[in-house]
N, C-alpha and C positions, 0 to 999 in steps of 0.2 A: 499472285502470278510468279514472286519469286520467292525465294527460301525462306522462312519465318526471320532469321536473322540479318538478312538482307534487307527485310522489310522495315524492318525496323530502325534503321540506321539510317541517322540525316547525314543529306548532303554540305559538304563542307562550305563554309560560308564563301572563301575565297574559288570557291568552283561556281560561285553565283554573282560573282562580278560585284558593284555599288550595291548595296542591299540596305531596302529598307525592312525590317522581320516580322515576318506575319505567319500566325502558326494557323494556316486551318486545315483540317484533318481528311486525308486521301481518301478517294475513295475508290472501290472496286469497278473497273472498270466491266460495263455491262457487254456479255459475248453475242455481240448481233452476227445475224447469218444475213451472208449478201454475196454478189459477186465483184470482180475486181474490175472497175471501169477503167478507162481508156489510160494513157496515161498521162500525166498533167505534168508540166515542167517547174511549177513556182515551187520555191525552197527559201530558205532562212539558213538563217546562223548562229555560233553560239558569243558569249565572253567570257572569260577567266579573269575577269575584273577582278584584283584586291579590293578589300573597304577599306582606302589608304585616305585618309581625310582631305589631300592636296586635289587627289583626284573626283573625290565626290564633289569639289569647289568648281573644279573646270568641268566637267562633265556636261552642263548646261552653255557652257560658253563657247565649244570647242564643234557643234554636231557638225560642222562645215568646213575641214584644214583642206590645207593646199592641195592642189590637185583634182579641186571640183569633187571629192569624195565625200557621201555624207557618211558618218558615224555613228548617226542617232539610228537605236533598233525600232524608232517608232515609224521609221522612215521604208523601212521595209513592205513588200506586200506578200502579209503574214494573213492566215486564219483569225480569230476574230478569237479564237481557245487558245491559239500558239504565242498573241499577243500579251493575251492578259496573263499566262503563266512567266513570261518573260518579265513581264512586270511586277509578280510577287516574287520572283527569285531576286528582285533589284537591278534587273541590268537597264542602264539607261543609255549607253555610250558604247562601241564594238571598239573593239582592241584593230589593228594594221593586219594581221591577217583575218578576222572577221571579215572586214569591209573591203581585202580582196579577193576572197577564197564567193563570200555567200552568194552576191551574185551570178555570178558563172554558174554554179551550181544548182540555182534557184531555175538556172534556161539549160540545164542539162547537161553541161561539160563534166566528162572524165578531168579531175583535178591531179597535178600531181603538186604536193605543198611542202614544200623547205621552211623548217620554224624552229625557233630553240622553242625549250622547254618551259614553261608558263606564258607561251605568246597566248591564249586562250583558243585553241584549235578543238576543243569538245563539242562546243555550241557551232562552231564552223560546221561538223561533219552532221551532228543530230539535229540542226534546226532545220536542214533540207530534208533529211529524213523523215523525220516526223511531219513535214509539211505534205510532202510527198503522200505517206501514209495515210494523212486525212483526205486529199483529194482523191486518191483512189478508191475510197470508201475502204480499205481493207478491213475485214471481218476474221474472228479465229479461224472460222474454215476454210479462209483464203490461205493459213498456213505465213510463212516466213516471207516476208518481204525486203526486212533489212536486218544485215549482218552485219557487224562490227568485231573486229579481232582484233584483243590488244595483248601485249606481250606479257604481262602478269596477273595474277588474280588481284591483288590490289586496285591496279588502274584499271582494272576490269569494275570492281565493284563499284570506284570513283565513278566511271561513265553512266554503270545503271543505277546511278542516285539521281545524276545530272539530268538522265533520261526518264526517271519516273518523276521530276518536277517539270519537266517539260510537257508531257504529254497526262496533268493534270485531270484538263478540263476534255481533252480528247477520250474516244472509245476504244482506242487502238490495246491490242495487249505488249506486252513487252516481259520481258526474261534473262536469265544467265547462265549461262555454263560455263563451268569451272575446271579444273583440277583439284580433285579433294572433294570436290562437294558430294554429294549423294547421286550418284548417274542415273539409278533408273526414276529417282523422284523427276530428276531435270527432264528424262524420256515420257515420263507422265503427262510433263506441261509440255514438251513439246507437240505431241499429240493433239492436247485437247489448243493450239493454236499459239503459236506465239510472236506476234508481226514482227515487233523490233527483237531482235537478241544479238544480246553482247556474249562475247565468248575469249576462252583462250584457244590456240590454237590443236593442241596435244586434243585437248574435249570436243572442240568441234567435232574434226575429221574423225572422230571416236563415233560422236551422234550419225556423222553424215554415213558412214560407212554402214550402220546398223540402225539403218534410217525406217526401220519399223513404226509408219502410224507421222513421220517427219515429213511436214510438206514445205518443200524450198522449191519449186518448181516455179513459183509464184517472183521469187525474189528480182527483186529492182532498184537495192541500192546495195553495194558491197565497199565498206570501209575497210581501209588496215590502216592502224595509230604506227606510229614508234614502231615503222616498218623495219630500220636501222638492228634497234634493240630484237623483235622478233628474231630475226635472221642472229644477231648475234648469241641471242640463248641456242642455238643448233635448232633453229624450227624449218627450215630451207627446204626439205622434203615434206615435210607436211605442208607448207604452204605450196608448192606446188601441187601437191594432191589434194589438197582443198580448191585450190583455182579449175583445175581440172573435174572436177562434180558438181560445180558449180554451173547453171545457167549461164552463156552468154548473150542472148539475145538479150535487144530492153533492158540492159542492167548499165548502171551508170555505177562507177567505179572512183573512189578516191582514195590516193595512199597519201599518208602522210608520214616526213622522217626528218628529223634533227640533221641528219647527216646525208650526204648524198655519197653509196658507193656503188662497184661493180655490181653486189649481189641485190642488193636494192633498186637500179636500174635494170635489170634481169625480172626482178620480182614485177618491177609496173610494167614490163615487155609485154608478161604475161598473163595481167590482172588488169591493166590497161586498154581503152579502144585507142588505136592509132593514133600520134599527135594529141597527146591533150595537153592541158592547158598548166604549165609549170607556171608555180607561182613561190617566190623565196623573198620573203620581208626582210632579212637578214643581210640581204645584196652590200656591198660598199657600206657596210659598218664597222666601224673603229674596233669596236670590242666584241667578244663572242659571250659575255654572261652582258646579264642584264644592269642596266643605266644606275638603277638605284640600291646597286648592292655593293656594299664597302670592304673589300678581300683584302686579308691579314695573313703571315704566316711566320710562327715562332720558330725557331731554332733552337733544339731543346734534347739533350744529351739521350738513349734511349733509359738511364735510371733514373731521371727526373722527370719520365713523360707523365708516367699517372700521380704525381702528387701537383705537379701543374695544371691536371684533367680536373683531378680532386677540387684542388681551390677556384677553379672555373666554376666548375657548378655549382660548390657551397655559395658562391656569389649572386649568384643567377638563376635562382631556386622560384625567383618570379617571372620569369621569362618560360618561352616557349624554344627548345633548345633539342636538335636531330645531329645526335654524335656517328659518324661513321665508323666501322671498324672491317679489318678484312675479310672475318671470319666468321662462322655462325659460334664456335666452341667461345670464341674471346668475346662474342658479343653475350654469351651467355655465362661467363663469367663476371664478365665485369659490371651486369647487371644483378647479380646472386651477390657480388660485394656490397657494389653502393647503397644498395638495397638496407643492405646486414649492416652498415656502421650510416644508417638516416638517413641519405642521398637520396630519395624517392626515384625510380624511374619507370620505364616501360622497355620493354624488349621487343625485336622484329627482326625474324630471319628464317633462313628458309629448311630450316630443320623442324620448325614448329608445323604444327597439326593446321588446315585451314582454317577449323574456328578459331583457333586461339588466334591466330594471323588476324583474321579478319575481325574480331573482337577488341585485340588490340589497336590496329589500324583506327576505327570509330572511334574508339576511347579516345586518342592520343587528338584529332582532329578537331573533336567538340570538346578538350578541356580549353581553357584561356591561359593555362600555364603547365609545363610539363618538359620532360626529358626522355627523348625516344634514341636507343642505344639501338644501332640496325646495322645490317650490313646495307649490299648497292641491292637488295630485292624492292625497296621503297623507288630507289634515285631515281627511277626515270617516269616521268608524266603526272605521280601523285602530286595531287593541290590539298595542301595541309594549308588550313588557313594560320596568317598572321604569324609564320615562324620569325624569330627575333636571328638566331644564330644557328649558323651550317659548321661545325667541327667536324672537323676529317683527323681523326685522331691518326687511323693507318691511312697514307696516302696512296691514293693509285695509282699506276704507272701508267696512265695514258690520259693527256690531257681533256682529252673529248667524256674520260670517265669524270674526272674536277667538274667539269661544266655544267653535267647531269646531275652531278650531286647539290652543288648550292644553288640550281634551279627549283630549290625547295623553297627559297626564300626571295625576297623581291621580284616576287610575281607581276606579272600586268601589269607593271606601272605603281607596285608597293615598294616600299625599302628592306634592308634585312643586311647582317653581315655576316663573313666567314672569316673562319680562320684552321689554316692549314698546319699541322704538326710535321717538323723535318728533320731529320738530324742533319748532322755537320756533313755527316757524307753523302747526304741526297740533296745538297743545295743545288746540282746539276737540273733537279728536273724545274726547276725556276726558268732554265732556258728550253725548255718546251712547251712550256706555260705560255712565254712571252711569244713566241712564235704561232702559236694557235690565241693570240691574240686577248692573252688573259692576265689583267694588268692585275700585279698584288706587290703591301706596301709591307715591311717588315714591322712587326709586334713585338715589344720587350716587357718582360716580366722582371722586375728585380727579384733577386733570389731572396731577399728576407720577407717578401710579400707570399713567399709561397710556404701553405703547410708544410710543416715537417711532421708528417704524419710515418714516416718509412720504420721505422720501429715497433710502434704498434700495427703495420701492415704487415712484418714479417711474424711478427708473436700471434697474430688470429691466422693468418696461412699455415701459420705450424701447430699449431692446435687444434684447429677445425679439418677432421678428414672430408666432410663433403665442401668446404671451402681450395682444400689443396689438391682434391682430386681436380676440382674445374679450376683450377690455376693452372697443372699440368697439361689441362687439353686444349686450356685456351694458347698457353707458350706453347706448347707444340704445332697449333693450327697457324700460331703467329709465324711461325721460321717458315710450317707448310706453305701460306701465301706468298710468303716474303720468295722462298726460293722459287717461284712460278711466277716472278716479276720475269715480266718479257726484255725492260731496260737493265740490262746486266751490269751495266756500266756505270748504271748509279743504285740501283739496287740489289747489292750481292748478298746474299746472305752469308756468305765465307767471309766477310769484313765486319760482319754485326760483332759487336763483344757482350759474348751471351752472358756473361757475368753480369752486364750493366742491364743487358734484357729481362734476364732472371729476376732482378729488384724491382723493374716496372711491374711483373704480376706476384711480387712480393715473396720471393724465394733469397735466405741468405745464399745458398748456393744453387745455380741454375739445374736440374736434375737434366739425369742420360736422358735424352727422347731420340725416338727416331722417328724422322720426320717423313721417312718415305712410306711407314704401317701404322697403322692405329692399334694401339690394345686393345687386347683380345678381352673379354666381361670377363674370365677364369683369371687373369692375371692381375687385372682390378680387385678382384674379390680376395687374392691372395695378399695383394699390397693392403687392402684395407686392412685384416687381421694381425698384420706385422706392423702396420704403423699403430691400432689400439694397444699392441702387446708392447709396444714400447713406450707407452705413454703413463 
C-alpha cells in the first residue's frame, strides 16, 4: 500500500512505548468492497513510551495515579485487533497526554492539544482513527477517511510506521504522500483506495487539487501534528486551501502544537468545530524540556570548537549521538571529514534526495549505536529510539528551537543529555533560555583532555581539493546562517573572528567568501584546476 521502501522500514522502538519484540510478518491487507456505516464515536490512543527500564518497573504499579485517571491502554474500549496490536508494539501504560487527549476523542470531540515533543501524541491522534476506521467498516472503495498532515517527510514516515503496526490485524488500507516521492505512483494507490493517509502538506493539496480517481468525500477524521512547525516552514496557504476542500460535515478535527500562537489559533479557527476541547499537559510546569534530560553547555572559543567536537565523538563512538548544525553545506562537510579521518557517521539535511533522506533516517533509528550529523529537518516530532546525547554544535537563536532539538532525547519518561556549544560572545542567549524555562548547568573540558589534532586538519584541508572545496561551502553557509540570526545582539556575525572560524573547518587562512552569492559550478571548476596546478 505504501512505497517498497516505506515498506520496508521498522518502526522505531521508542515510537512503540515499553516493548516487549515480537517479529511476525505483516500482511497485506485484503481490499473488501462495502459501504460506509453510520458513524461510531469509540476511539483509542497512542504512547511514545521510551524502553527505559525504571519505567518498564512502574508501569504495572502505576495504571491508577491521582486524579481517578486510568493509564493502563488495556483499560480502554478498543477493538479486539486494535488491542492485541497495541500489545505486540509493547504499550502497557499511556503517557499524561494519552489518557487526556483519547477519551474525548474516543466520544467525538474536536481536540485542540498543547504538548512538548516526545509527550507520546502519535498513538493519541491514530488510535481513534483507526478505531473509528474499523467501526465504520471502511472499505478501499469507500476512498479517504482519515488524513493526517505532518510538517516533514521524516515524521511523515515516523507516523505511517506507527500506523501500519497499529492497523495490523485490521482490513483497513492506509498510505503516504510525500514531497519527493514518486506522485503518480502515490495517484495510483490513491485511486485504487487508501483509508488512512499520512501526508505533507505541499503533496496533499497537489493530490487534492488533481484529485483524478481521489475519493476524500468520505473523510471523517482530519489530524494536523506540529501545527506550530507546519505554519512555520511557510505552509499557511496551503493549509488553508486544504481546510477549504476538504469535507465539513461529520468530520471530527484534532490539531495538535508544541506552541500555542496567532497563526496556529487562526489555523484551528478554521480546521476546528466551534469550542473544542483544549487540552495542555504542560500547564504550571517548572521546566519546558523534559524531567529526565541532563542539559550542559561548554564555552569554547570558535577555533577550538571542532577538535572539542572531535574528541566528543572519538569518546562516544558507543553511544547513540544527533549533532546539530546550521546548515545543510557544514552538515555536509563535516560528515565527508569525520568520515575521512575514522569517525563513522551518517548525515541528514535537506538538500539530499528523499530516498537517501529516508534511507538514512531507518538506518540511523534501528542501529544501537551511531552518529547522525543533521541540520533542525529531523528536530521536530521524530522518535529516534534510545538517543544518549543531543549536541548542538551551531546553536539557535530561538529558545523554542533548543527545545525541539533535544526533545530527541529523554522521551516519555526515558533519560538522555545535551550539551550546547557557545562562544564567549553568545553567553547572552543563556538568558533566553532561562526565561523560556530551560534549566542548563555549565560543562568544562580541560584543554589537555582535548585532541590536538589542528595541524593534521589544516594539512588534509590543504591537500584534499574535494575536502577544501566542502570546507569552503560549509564556512561560507556557516557566516550565511550566523548572519540570518534574528538575535543580533548576541549573534552578529561582524564580531565573529573569522581567523578563529576559518581553523574550526581547518583553513590556515579564512578564504574571501561571500556570504550573500553562492558560486557559480564555472568558477568551482576554475578554482579546482589552479589549486591542482599548484600542487
Amino acid at each position: 500500500m505504501a512505497s517498497s521502501t516505506v515498506a520496508a522500514a521498522r518502526v522505531p522502538d521508542s515510537a512503540k512505548g515499553t516493548k516487549t519484540k515480537t517479529s511476525k510478518k505483516r500482511q497485506e491487507k485484503p481490499e473488501e468492497d462495502s459501504t460506509v456505516l453510520e458513524h461510531a464515536k469509540k476511539r483509542v490512543r497512542e504512547s511514545d513510551v521510551e524502553e527505559d527500564l525504571s519505567q518498564n518497573a512502574s508501569a504495572d504499579e502505576n495504571k491508577n495515579e491521582p486524579g481517578g485517571i486510568n493509564y493502563a491502554f488495556d483499560a480502554l474500549p478498543l477493538t479486539e485487533q486494535t488491542q492485541k496490536a497495541i500489545q505486540e508494539m509493547g504499550f502497557t501504560k499511556m503517557t499524561e497526554v494519552q489518557a487526556r487527549t483519547i477519551p474525548p476523542l474516543l466520544a467525538g470531540r474536536d481536540v485542540l492539544g498543547a504538548a512538548k515533543t516526545g509527550s507520546g501524541k502519535t498513538l493519541s491522534f491514530l488510535i481513534p482513527a483507526v478505531e473509528l476506521l474499523s467501526r465504520l467498516k471502511f472499505k478501499p472503495r469507500n476512498g479517504t477517511g482519515v488524513i493526517v498532515i505532518s510538517p516533514t517527510r521524516e515524521l511523515a514516515l515516523q507516523i505511517f510506521g506507527v500506523a501500519r503496526d497499529l492497523l495490523r490485524y485490521h482490513s483497513q488500507t492506509f498510505g503516504i504522500v510525500i514531497g519527493g516521492a514518486n506522485r503518480k505512483a502515490e495517484a495510483d494507490k490513491l485511486v485504487k483506495g487508501v483509508n488512512l493517509l499520512i501526508a505533507t502538506p505541499g503533496r496533499l493539496l497537489d493530490h487534492l487539487q488533481n484529485k483524478t480517481g481521489f475519493i476524500f468525500k468520505n473523510l471523517k477524521t482530519f489530524v494536523i501534528d506540529e501545527a506550530d512547525r507546519i505554519l512555520e516552514n511557510g505552509f499557511e496557504d496551503e493549509m488553508k486551501a486544504i481546510v477549504k476542500i476538504l469535507p465539513q460535515e461529520e468530520r471530527q478535527s484534532m490539531l495538535f502544537s508544541a506552541t500555542q500562537t496567532t497563526k496556529v489559533e487562526d489555523l484551528a479557527r478554521i480546521s476546528l468545530k466551534q469550542g473544542p476541547l483544549y487540552i495542555n499537559v504542560d500547564e504550571g510546569k517548572e521546566k519546558a524540556t523534559a524531567e529526565g534530560l541532563e542539559q550542559g553547555y561548554v564555552v569554547c572559543e570558535s577555533d577550538k570548537r571542532f577538535l572539542l567536537l572531535f574528541t566528543f565523538l572519538k569518546r562516544n563512538l558507543k553511544k547513540k549521538v544527533i549533532v546539530f548544525f546550521s546548515s545543510c553545506n557544514s552538515v555536509k562537510y563535516h560528515a565527508e571529514l569525520l568520515n575521512y579521518i575514522d569517525v563513522p557517521v551518517l548525515d541528514l539535511h535537506g538538500k539530499q534526495k528523499q530516498q537517501k533522506r529516508t534511507n538514512t533516517y531507518f538506518e540511523f533509528i534501528n542501529a544501537e549505536k551511531g552518529i547522525l550529523l543533521c541540520t533542525d529537518v529531523p528536530a521536530r516530532g521524530l522518535d529516534i529510539p534510545a538517543v544518549d546525547w543531543i549536541i548542538q554544535y551551531d546553536p539557535p537563536d530561538d529558545p523554542r528551537d533548543y527545545i525541539h532539538r533535544v526533545g530527541r532525547t529523554a522521551r516519555a519518561g526515558g533519560s538522555g543529555k545535551s550539551l550546547l556549544f557557545l562562544l564567549p560572545s553568545e553567553l547572552g542567549f543563556l538568558r533566553y533560555l532561562k526565561q523560556a524555562k530551560v534549566p542548563l548547568n555549565e560543562y568544562q573540558f580541560p584543554p589537555n583532555k582535548i585532541a590536538n589534532v589542528q595541524s593534521q586538519l589544516e594539512k588534509l584541508i590543504e591537500k584534499n581539493f574535494y575536502l577544501n572545496k566542502s570546507a569552503r561551502d560549509g564556512y561560507r553557509s556557516y557566516l550565511q546562517a550566523y548572519a540570518s540570526y534574528q538575535l543580533k545582539n548576541i549573534f552578529n556575525v561582524n564580531q565573529l573572528d573569522l581567523q578563529k572560524v576559518g581553523k574550526a573547518f581547518g583553513f590556515i587562512v579564512p578564504p574571501n567568501v561571500n556570504i550573500s552569492i553562492g558560486e557559480t559550478r564555472r568558477s568551482e571548476h576554475r578554482k579546482r584546476k589552479a589549486f591542482v596546478a599548484n600542487k
